[in-house]
Every structure is written in structure tokens, then in C-alpha cells.
C-alpha positions in Angstrom: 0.9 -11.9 -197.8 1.5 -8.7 -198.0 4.1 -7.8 -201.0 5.4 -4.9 -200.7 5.9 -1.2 -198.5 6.0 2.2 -200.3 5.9 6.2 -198.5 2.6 7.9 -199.1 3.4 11.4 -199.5 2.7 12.8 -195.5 -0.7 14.3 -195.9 -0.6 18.0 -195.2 3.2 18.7 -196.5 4.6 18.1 -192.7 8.3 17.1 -192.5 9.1 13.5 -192.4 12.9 13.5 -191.5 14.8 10.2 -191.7 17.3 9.2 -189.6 20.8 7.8 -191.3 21.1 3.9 -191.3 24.6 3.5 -189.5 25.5 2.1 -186.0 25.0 3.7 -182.7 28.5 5.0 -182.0 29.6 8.1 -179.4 30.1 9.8 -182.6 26.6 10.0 -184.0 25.5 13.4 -184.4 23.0 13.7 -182.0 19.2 14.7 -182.4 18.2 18.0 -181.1 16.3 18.5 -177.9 13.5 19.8 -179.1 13.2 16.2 -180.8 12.7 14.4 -177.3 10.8 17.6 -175.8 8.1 17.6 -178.9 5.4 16.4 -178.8 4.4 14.0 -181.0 4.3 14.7 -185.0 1.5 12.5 -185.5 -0.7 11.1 -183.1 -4.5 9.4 -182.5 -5.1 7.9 -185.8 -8.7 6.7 -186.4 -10.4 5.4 -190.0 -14.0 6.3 -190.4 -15.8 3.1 -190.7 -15.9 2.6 -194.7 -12.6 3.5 -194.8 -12.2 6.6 -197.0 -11.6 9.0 -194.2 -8.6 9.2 -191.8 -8.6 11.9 -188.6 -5.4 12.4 -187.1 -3.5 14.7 -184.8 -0.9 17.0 -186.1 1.4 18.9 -184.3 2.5 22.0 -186.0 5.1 23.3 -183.9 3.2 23.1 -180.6 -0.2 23.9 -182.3 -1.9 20.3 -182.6 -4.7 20.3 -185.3 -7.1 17.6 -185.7 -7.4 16.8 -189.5 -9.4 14.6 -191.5 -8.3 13.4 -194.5 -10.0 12.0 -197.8 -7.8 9.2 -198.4 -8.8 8.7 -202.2 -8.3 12.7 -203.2 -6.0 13.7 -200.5 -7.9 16.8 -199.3 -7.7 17.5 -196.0 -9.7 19.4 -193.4 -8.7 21.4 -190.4 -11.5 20.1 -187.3 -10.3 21.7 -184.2 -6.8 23.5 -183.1 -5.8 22.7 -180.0 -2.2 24.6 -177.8 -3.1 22.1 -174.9 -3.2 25.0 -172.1 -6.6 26.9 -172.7 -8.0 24.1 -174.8 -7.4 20.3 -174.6 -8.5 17.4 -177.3 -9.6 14.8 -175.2 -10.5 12.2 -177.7 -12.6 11.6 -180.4 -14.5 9.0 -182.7 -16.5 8.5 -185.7 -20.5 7.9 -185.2 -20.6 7.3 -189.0 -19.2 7.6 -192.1 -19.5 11.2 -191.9 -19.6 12.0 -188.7 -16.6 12.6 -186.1 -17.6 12.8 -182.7 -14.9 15.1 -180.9 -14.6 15.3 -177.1 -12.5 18.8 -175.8 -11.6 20.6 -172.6 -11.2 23.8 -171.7 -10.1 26.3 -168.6 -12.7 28.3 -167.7 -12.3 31.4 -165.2 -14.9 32.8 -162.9 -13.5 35.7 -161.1 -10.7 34.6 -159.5 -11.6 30.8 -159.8 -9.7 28.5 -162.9 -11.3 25.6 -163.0 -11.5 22.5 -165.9 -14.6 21.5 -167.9 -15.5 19.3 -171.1 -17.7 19.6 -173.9 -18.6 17.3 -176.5 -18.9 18.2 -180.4 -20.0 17.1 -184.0 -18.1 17.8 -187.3 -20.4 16.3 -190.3 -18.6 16.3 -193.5 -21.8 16.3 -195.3 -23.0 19.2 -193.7 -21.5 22.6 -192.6 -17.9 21.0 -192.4 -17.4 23.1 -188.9 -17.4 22.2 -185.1 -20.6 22.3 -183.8 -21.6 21.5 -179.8 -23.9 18.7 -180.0 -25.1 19.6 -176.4 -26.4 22.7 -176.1 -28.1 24.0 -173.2 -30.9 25.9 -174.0 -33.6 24.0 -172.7 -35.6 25.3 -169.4 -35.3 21.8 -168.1 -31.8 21.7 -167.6 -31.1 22.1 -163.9 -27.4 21.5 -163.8 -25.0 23.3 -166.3 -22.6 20.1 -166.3 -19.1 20.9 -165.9 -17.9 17.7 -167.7 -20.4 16.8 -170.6 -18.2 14.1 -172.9 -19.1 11.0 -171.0 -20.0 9.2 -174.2 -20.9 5.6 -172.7 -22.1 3.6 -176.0 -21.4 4.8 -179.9 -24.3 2.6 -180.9 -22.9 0.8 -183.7 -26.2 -0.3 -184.8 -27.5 3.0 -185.0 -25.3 5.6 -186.8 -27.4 8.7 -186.6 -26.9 8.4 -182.2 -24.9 8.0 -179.4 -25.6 7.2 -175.8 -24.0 10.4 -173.3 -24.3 10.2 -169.6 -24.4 13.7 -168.3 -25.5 15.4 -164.7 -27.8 18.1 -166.0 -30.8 17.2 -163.9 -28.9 16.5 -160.5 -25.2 17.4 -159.7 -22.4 14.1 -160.2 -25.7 12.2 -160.3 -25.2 11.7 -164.4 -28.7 10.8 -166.2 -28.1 9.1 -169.8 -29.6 10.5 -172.9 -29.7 9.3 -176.6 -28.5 11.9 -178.7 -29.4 12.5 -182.7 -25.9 13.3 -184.1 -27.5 15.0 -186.9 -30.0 17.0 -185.6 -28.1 17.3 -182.0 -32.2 16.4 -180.3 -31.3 14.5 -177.1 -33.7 12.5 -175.2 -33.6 11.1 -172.1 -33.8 7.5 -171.4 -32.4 7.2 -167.8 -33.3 10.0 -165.0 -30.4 10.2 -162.3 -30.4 7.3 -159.6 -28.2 7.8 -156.2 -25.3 7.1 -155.7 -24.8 5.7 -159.1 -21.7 8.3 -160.7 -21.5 6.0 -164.1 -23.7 4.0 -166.4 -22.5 1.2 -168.8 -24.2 -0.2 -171.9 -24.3 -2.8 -173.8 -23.1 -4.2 -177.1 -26.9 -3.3 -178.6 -27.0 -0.1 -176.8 -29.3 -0.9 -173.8 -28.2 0.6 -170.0 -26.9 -2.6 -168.6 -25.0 -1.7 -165.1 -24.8 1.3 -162.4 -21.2 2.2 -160.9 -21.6 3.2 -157.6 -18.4 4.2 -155.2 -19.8 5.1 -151.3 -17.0 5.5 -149.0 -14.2 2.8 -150.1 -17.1 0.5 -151.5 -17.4 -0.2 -155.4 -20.5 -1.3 -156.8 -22.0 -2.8 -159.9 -25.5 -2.6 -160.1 -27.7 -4.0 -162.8 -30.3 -2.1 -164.2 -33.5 -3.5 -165.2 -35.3 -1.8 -168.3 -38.7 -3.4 -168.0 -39.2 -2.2 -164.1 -37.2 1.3 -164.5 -35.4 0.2 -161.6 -31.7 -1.0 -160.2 -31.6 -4.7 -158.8 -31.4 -5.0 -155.1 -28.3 -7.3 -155.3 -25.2 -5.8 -156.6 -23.4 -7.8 -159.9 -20.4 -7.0 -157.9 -19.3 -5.0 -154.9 -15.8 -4.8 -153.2 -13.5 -2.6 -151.0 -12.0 -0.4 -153.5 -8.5 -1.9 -152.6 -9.6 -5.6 -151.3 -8.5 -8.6 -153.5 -11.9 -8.8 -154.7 -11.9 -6.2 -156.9 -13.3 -6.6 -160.5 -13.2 -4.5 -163.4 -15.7 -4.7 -166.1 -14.2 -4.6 -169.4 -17.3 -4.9 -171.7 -20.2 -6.9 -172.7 -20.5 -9.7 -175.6 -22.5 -9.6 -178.5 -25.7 -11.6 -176.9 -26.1 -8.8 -174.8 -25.4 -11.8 -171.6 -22.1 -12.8 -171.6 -19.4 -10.2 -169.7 -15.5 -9.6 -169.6 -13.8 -8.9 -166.3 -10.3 -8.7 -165.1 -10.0 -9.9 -161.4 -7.5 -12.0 -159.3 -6.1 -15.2 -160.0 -3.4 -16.9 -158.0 -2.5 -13.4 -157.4 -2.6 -11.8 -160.5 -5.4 -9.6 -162.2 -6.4 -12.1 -165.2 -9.2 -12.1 -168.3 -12.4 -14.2 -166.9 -15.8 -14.7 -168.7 -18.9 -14.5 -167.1 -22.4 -14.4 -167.6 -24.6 -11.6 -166.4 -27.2 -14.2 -165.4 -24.7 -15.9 -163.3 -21.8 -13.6 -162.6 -20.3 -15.9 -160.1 -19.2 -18.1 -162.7 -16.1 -17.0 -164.0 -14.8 -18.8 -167.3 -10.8 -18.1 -167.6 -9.6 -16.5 -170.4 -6.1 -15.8 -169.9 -3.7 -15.4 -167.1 0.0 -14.2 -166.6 2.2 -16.4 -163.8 4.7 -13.6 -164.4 2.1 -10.0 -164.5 -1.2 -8.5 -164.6 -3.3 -9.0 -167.2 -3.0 -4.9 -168.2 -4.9 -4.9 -171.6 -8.5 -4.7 -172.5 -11.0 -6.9 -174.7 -11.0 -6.3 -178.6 -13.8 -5.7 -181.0 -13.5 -7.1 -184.5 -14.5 -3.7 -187.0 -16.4 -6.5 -189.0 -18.4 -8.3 -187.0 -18.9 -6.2 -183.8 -18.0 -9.8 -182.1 -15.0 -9.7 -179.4 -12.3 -11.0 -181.5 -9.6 -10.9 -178.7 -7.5 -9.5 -175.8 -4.5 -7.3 -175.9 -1.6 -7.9 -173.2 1.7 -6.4 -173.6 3.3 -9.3 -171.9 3.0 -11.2 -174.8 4.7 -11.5 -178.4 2.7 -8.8 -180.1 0.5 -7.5 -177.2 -2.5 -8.7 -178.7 -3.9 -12.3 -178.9 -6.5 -12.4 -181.9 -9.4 -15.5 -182.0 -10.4 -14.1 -185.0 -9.1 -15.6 -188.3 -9.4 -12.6 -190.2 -7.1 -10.8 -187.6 -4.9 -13.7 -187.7 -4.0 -13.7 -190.8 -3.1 -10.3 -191.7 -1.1 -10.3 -188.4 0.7 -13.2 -189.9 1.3 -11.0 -193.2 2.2 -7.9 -191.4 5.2 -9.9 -189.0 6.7 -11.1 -192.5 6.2 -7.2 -194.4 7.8 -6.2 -190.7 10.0 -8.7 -189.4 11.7 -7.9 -186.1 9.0 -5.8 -185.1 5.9 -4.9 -182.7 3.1 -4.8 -184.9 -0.8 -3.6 -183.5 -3.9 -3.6 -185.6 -5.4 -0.2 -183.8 -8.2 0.2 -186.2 -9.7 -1.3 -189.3 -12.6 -0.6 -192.1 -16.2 -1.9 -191.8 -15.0 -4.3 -194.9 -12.2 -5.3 -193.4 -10.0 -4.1 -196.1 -8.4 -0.6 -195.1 -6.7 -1.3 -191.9 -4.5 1.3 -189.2 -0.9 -0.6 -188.6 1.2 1.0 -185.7 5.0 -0.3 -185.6 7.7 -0.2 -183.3 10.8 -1.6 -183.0 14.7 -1.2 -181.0 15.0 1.1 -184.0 11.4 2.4 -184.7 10.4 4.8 -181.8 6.7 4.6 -182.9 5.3 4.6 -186.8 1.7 4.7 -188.6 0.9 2.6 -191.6 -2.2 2.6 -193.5 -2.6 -0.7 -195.2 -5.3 -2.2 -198.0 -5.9 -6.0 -198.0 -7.4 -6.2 -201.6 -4.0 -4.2 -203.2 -1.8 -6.1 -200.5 -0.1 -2.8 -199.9 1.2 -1.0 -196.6 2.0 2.9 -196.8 3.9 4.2 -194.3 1.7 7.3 -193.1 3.6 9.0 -190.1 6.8 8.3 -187.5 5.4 9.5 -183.7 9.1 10.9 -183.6 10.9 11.5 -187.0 13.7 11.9 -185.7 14.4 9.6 -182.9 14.9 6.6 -185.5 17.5 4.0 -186.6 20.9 5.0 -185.0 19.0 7.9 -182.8 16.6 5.4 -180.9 18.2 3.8 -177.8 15.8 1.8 -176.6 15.6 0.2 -172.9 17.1 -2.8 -171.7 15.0 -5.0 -169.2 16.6 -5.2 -166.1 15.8 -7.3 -162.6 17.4 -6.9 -158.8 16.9 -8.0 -155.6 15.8 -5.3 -152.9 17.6 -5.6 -149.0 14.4 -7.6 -148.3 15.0 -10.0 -150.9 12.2 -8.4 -153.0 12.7 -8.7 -156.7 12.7 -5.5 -158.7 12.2 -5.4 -162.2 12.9 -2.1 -164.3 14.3 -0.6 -167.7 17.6 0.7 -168.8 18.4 2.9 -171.3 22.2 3.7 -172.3 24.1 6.4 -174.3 25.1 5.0 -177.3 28.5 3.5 -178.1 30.1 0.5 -177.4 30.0 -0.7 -173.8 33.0 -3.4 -174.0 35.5 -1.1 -173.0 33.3 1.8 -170.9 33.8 3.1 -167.9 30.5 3.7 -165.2 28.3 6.3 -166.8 27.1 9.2 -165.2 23.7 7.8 -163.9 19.3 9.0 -163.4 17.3 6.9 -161.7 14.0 7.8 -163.0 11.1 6.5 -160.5 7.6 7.1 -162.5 4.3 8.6 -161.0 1.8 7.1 -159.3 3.0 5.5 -157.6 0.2 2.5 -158.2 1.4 2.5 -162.0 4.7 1.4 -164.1 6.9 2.1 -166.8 7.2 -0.6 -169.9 9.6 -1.2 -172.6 8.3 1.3 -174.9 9.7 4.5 -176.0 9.8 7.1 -173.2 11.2 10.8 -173.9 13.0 11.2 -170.8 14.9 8.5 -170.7 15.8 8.3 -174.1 16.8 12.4 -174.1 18.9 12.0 -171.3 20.4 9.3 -172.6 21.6 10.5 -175.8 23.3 13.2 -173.6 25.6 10.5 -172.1 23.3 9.3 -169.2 22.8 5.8 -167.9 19.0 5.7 -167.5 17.2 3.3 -164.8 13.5 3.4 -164.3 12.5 0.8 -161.6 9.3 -0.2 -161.2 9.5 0.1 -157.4 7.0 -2.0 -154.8 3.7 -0.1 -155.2 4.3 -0.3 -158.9 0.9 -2.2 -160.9 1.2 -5.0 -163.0 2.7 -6.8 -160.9 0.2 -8.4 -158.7 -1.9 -7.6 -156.0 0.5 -7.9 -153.1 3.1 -6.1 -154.7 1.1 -3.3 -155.4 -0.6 -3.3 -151.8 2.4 -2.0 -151.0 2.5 1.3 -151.6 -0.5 2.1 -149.5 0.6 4.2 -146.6 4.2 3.5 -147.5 5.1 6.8 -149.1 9.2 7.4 -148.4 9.4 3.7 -146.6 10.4 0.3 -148.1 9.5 1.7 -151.8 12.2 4.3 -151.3 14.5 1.9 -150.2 14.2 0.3 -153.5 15.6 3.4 -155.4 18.7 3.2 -153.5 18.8 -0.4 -154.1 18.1 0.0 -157.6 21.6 2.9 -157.6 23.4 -0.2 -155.7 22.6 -2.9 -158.5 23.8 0.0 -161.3 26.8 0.5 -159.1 27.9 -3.4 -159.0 27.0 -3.9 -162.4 29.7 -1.3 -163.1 27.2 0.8 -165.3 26.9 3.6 -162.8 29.5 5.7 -161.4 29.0 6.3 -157.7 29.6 9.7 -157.3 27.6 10.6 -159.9 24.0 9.3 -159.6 21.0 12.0 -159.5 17.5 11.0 -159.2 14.4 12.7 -160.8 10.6 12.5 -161.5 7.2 13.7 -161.8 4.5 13.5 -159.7 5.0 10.1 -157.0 8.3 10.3 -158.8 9.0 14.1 -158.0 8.1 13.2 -154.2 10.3 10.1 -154.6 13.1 12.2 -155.8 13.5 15.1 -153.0 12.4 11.6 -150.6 16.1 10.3 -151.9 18.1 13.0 -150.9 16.5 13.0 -147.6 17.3 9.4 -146.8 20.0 8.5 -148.9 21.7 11.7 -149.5 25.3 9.5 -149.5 23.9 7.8 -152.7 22.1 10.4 -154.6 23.8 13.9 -155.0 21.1 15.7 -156.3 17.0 15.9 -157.0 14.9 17.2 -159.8 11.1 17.1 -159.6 8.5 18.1 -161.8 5.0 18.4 -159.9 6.1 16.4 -156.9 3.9 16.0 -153.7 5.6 17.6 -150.9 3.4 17.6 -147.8 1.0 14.2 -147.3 -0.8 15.7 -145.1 -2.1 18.3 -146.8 -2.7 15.7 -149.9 -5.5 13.9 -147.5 -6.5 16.9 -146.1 -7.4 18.7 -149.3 -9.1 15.3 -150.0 -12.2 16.4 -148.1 -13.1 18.6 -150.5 -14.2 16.1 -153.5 -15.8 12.9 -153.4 -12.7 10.3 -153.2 -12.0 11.3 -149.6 -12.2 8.2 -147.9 -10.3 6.4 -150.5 -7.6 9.1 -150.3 -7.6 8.5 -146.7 -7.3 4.8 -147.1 -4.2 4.7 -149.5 -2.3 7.3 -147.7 -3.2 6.5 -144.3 -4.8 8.1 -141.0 -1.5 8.3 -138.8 -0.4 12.4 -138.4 3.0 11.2 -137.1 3.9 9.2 -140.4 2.8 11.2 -142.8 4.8 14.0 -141.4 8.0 12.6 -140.8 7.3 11.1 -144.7 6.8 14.5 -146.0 9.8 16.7 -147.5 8.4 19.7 -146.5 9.1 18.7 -143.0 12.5 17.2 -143.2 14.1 20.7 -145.0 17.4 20.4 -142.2 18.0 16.7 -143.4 18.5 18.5 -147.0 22.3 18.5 -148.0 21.8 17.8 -151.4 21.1 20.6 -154.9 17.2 20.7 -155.5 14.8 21.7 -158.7 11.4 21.4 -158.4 9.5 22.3 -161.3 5.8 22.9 -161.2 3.1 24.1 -163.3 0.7 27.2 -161.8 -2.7 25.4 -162.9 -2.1 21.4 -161.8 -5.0 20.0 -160.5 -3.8 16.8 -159.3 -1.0 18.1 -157.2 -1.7 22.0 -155.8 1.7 24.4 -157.0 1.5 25.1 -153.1 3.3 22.4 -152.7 6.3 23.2 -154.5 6.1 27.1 -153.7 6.5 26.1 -150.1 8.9 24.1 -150.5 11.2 26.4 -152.2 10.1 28.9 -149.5 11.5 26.7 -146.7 14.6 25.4 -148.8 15.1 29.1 -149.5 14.9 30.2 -145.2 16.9 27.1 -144.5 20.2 28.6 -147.3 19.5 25.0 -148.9 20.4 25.1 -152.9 16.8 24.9 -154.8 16.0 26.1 -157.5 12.1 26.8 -158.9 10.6 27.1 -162.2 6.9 28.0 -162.1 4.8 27.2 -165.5 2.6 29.6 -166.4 -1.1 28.0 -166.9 0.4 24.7 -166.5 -0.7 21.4 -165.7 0.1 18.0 -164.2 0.7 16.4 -167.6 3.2 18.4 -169.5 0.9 18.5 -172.1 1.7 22.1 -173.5 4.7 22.1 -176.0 6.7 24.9 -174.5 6.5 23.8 -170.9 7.4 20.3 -171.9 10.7 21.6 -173.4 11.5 23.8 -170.1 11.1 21.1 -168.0 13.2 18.6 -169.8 15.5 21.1 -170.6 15.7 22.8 -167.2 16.3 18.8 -165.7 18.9 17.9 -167.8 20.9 21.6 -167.1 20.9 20.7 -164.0 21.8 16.8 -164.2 25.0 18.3 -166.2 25.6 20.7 -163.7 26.2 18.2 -160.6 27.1 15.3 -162.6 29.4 16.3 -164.9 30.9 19.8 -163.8 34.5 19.2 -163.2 
């Protein structure tokens, strides 16, 4: 058992404020914005696989460096800096002991065309300790310049001097796979381009198991076979991108047969296993009556062997067979009672071990931990100071829909004592999407708004995932229909709950949720009295138009649907005179996902029609918020205006 919990000093002398241990009154001093609009302090912690090196993401005031750190002499080396708007970390991981593999995006320009692309680096600690590309092009028999080159498909942890990369340089979006020396950066290829086939997918030893292959709405898994340099005629699996039959292929076993899948059962996406030889029989794993099975498989550090399953509808969203694993998850719930404790990476040895924590009072910690010394150091909070008395935390909540549907999302409260409080002012915060969901974990939005006083309800609407297959169904060609009619339910169940005050509920989001948002005030315009989004979708068609442009059309066409009169009358940009209600949209200049054009014309329009909008534009921003600065003007420009038509006297 472990006995004991002490601070390491934070490597790199950054702040680590703690919070004051007292209740969560009206009267607690409250934590500064830019403490919800920060991104986090700490962030993508990885061990090196003997344990004596940590990399990590710092954030320095906007500026996020990716460090690695000797753990036994505390020196510490600066890898890449990254401001998230001209140049993006992706992700990274170690090949070896001295070896970080880093994976970074950046906005190129040619003339007046911005576009995105990827590249894939080395940083040996034995070597010349700086960032070198570990896929250069100069070779004559490169055809394709690859726009997106850190498609790293197998780390080969039986061979640390390579790693498998599929990359299109010999035919475009057609990727051959190379083996790449990680020392001497010599790549040679193993797998010339096949058609159709847009991803490969290896096995535990390294070998190109499995094509993916998407034509029109139609997924396929094709197996590849080695000896005859050729793909089988038979797919593994093959299903209508949105049918029942879907399957996901979560990773091989260690004989290099056996296979892990998510696909339906009773409903539900569930954990089978299968045998490549004989993928139609399905061994199950694990199954939820209640969700999706939303998690992944887990590989034991030690042994290379699956070890287990994470879930996060269960105790500590990860179910270990390992007894290793067992144990010190035994040892950490007693070090950390009360808490939600998660292995995310561990030594070779098996003695230096990654803990993240988080708690109704913990908004997110690292630990490092030793087996041997039976010690756990706290190493970093995500959010120093949302902690203790400043964390809120969400409430589950359930309702029924008009239809009878059930509705389950999260509430988050200001703090104080609620036996004697009157309605709160009130945000119903739908997420994006929409074919995803929010959880019980720590969200900035919700808990900035809040600690400024605001009742904070994010349903997870019909169309939302984890839910089942039915229930996510539909959202497909749905947009501003029975799904929006859940938001207003969701206000209704607030207001007879007497948490909400009903003249003062607003509703805002990003994305689906920005759509959803402007959406409200069109329909329910007696229930919401105002709309802030952040990168919303306002015109459907143009959203399946555009689609004809990139490789996904028909699936765009699919989930939004093919009838012109629908998606019109579902669009915002077309219902402008139904608009009686205060607008912000908030969009940034470079979003890829959703064009700005949506929200410039929808100012326009608002503007023509004497509607009140307002329009913030972000300079070189994207769909994610992932730059600092525009992170703080969104959140900040949001909650200006929930105060303004919620709380104005």
C-alpha cells in the first residue's frame, strides 16, 4: 500500500496556486477568469519507457512548451513551443528511451490560400538534443509532397530504433506505409498505395494487418496478406457507415490473431473479441444495459499483453485483468480515497507509474508515483486554481422530453447553499456535434459561468452518442426538429425544479451547439431570451453543398439529408424575421470545420433586418478555441453578454 503523498517541487519553477480549504459559500472570493479561459497549466504527460524521463506540456501564459524532464537530476529541456494558431502540437510519444517522437501542425499560405498540414519529428536526447523532421523529402521518388505526414500507425515496441508511418507520397490520399529508422531518419517502403484503401492498421508485432476503405457511405475492413502482396477478396468487415452493423476495430492481441471490436449489442456499442481467422465469432467482453461502451482496450507497459478496457461508466473508468494493475489501483483508491484515479502511463519495469486524479474537489491533477519507495508526488493540477472550494462540479440530472423520451444531462450550480435559494439565472449549454456528449468531468464553460452566479444545464439532447444506436440515429436529418425540442424541454424541467428562473434563461454553444443556440430563439423565443454562439452552423445547405468538395460527400449528404425544403426552413440564415431575440455569434477567420461565412452572413442579414447581433471575428482562429487569447474572448465576450440580458435590471 502505498504510505504516504509529498509535493515534488513543479519542474520548471511554474506557479502551483492552492485553493483555500473552506466551504463553498456566496462569499468565496471567486477565481479569476482567466482561470476558466486558460488553458491548461499542465497537460499530456508521458514517461519514457525506463522511466527516467517525463515530457509534458506547459503553458506559459498562452505559450505551451513541450518539456522533457530528467526525473533523477531535474534538468529539463525545452522540445518544441507551440501558440496554437501558426503551429499546433498534435501529439507525441517516445520510440525509446531516448527518443520522443513529436507529431505538429502548421498553417501554411500559398498566395491567397491558408490551408493546414502536419509533419512528424524526432528529438534524441542522446544526440543533437533539437527537433529534427524525421521525413524529409528529398528523394526524386517522392511524387506527392503529403500535406498531412504524422499518420504513425504502429510504434513497434519490439523494435526501438523504428516506427511504422502511413503517408501518400507516391499517390494522393492513397497513403503507402513505410518503416522508418528513428535514428538515422532512412525510411523504406514496405506497402506501395492500394485503392481505395485511405488507412492501414498493424499489428501487435508490427506486420500490416487490415486496409480501411470508405467508398460512398460504405466502410471496409480489408485484410492484407503479406506472403501474396495482396488484399483478400472478402472484406473482415463492411457496413453502411451509419447502419447497425457498424464495427470499430480497437486493436490486435498479442498472437498477432485475436482482435478487439466495439459493435452492437442489444442496442448498445459493447467490447467483443474475435479472431481474425474467424471474425464472425464475437466473444463478449463487456456490455453497458445503461450506455455505450465509449472507451478503448488497454496495453499493460510490462508485458505488451491487453491488460484491460476503460469505460467511464464504471467506478474508476478502467477495468484492469491484470494483477499488477490491480493492485496498485487498490493502493492508489486508499492513498486517494473519494477519488477518480487513472493509470495513464507506466515504466517498462513497472515501477515508475503516471496517476491522474479527479475528484468534486479536484478539477484534474498529475502524480508521479514509484512502486519500490511506495511514494506518490503530486507533479501538476490541470487547473490550479479551480480547486477545493473553487471547483463546482456537475450534478447528473435526467427528464422526460414531450415525447416521453428520457434525457439525461449535467448541472452545475453557483456556489452557496441552495435550501433557501431562489431560481437562478439559468444557460442551457447544448455541446457540438451533435453525434457526441458531455460527461461529468470538469468543463470550463460551465464551471466559469457558474461561479458568476449561473445555473448551468448541459443536456445530452437525442442525437447525442453513448447512448445507443437508436438514440443517436436521431439526429440524422433532424437538425432544429425533435432535438431542439429537447432544449426547451430541458429549460421546462429547470423551471419546475425551481432551479431556473423563467424569465431569465439564455442558451449558448459551439459548433452543433452554436446552431442549436440561434435554432432556440427561432422556435422557442418565449423560453429563451437570448443566443450566444461560438462557430455555429448557420445555413445546412451550404454545409452539404460545400461537401462536394472533399471525399466525405455522400456521408455528409446522408446525415444531413437530400430534401432542399427542410434544410432551409432548418437553417437560421433563413428564418432572420422569426428573430426577436439579442444575438452573439462568435467565430474564428480560419475554421475549417465550419466556413466564418456562415456567421459573417448572418450578422449581415441580422444587421439588414435592425435584429440586435452582435459579431466578434478571431483573427487566425479555428474551430477549437485552441489559441489562449481567443479562448478568453469568447468566454469572456459570452458571459458579457449572458449578464447583460439576464441580469441587467
Amino acid at each position: 500500500m502505498l504510505r504516504f503523498i509529498f509535493t515534488l517541487l513543479f519542474i520548471s519553477s511554474a506557479p502551483n496556486a492552492q485553493a483555500a480549504e473552506h466551504p463553498k459559500t456566496s462569499e468565496l472570493s471567486q477565481a479569476p477568469i482567466e482561470a476558466y479561459t486558460s488553458l491548461p497549466l499542465v497537460s499530456q504527460v508521458d514517461l519514457s519507457p525506463n522511466g527516467t524521463h517525463l515530457a509534458f506540456v506547459q503553458n506559459y501564459q498562452g505559450t505551451l512548451v513541450l518539456n522533457i524532464t530528467n526525473l533523477k537530476t531535474q534538468e529539463t529541456l525545452p522540445v518544441l513551443k507551440s501558440d496554437n494558431k501558426e503551429v499546433t502540437l498534435n501529439w507525441y510519444d517516445w520510440a525509446n528511451n531516448n527518443t520522443l517522437i513529436v507529431a505538429a501542425g502548421y498553417t501554411q499560405r500559398q498566395r491567397l490560400l491558408k490551408y493546414h498540414s502536419t509533419q512528424l519529428f524526432k528529438f534524441d536526447l542522446n544526440g543533437t538534443k533539437k527537433l529534427e523532421n524525421l521525413l524529409p523529402i528529398r528523394n526524386r521518388n517522392v511524387k506527392n509532397a503529403a500535406q498531412f505526414q504524422d499518420n504513425v500507425i504502429s510504434m513497434l515496441p519490439n523494435d526501438p530504433k523504428h516506427i511504422l508511418v502511413a503517408v501518400d507520397f507516391d499517390t494522393v490520399n492513397r497513403p503507402s506505409v513505410f518503416k522508418v529508422n528513428v535514428d538515422t531518419k532512412r525510411r523504406e517502403r514496405i506497402l506501395r498505395p492500394r485503392r481505395n484503401i485511405s488507412d492501414w492498421i498493424a499489428d501487435r508485432q508490427g506486420n500490416v494487418r487490415i486496409g480501411y476503405k470508405l467508398k460512398d457511405t460504405t466502410i471496409s475492413y480489408i485484410l492484407y496478406d503479406r506472403d501474396k502482396n495482396s488484399l483478400h477478396n472478402k472484406p473482415l468487415y463492411q457496413f453502411d457507415v451509419f447502419s447497425p452493423e457498424r464495427v470499430t476495430i480497437l486493436g490486435f492481441g498479442q498472437d498477432g490473431d485475436t482482435l478487439y471490436i466495439k459493435a452492437n449489442h442489444e442496442g448498445k456499442n459493447a467490447l467483443f473479441k474475435t479472431k481474425v481467422s474467424q471474425p464472425q465469432n464475437r466473444e463478449l467482453i463487456f456490455s453497458d444495459p445503461d450506455y455505450d461502451v465509449d472507451g478503448t482496450i488497454l496495453y499493460s507497459q510490462i508485458t505488451g499483453k491487453v491488460n484491460g478496457f476503460s469505460h467511464s461508466n464504471t467506478e474508476r473508468s478502467r477495468i484492469y485483468w491484470d494483477e499488477e494493475y490491480k493492485s496498485l489501483q487498490t493502493a492508489l483508491s486508499s492513498a486517494l480515497p473519494n477519488a477518480h484515479n487513472v493509470i495513464i502511463d507506466k515504466s517498462q519495469d513497472g515501477d515508475t507509474y503516471v496517476l491522474y486524479s479527479s475528484s468534486n474537489t479536484d478539477s484534474g491533477t498529475y502524480y508521479l508515483g514509484q512502486r519500490k519507495a511506495q511514494s506518490l508526488y503530486l507533479f501538476a493540477p490541470q487547473y490550479p486554481e479551480i480547486q477545493d472550494a473553487t471547483y463546482l462540479g456537475k450534478q447528473r440530472h435526467r427528464y422526460k422530453a414531450r415525447d416521453g423520451l428520457t434525457i439525461e444531462g449535467y448541472l452545475t450550480l453557483p456556489p452557496g447553499d441552495r435550501s433557501n435559494s431562489v431560481p437562478y439565472p439559468t444557460i442551457i449549454l447544448p455541446h457540438g456535434g451533435p453525434m457526441a456528449r458531455d460527461y461529468a468531468d470538469f468543463d470550463y464553460w460551465s464551471e466559469l459561468f457558474a461561479s458568476r452566479g449561473y445555473a448551468v444545464f448541459q443536456p445530452n439532447f437525442r442525437g447525442s452518442y453513448g447512448y445507443g444506436y437508436e438514440f443517436a440515429q436521431a439526429a440524422m436529418g433532424a437538425w432544429g426538429e425533435a432535438m431542439q425540442n429537447d432544449l426547451q424541454d430541458a429549460a421546462h424541467y429547470l423551471i419546475e425544479q425551481k432551479i431556473a428562473n423563467k424569465d431569465q434563461i439564455c442558451v449558448g454553444g459551439g459548433s452543433y451547439g452554436g446552431y442549436a443556440a440561434v435554432m432556440a430563439v427561432v422556435k422557442h423565443p418565449d423560453t429563451f431570451k437570448c443566443a450566444a454562439s461560438f462557430a455555429g452552423v448557420m445555413d445546412l445547405e451550404s454545409i452539404v453543398s460545400r461537401a462536394r468538395y472533399y471525399t466525405n460527400r455522400e456521408v455528409v449528404e446522408k446525415q444531413f439529408g437530400d430534401d432542399d425544403n427542410k434544410l432551409e426552413s432548418n437553417s437560421p440564415i433563413n428564418n432572420i424575421a422569426a428573430i426577436k431575440r439579442p444575438i452573439l455569434l462568435i467565430h474564428g477567420e480560419d475554421d475549417k470545420v465550419v466556413p466564418v461565412s456562415h456567421s459573417r452572413r448572418m450578422y449581415d442579414d441580422l444587421l439588414d433586418a435592425k435584429k440586435a447581433v452582435k459579431y466578434i471575428e478571431l483573427e487566425s482562429g479555428n474551430h477549437h478555441l485552441s489559441y489562449q487569447a481567443h479562448r478568453h474572448t469568447t468566454l469572456t465576450a459570452f458571459l458579457s453578454f449572458f449578464d447583460t440580458h439576464l441580469k441587467a435590471k
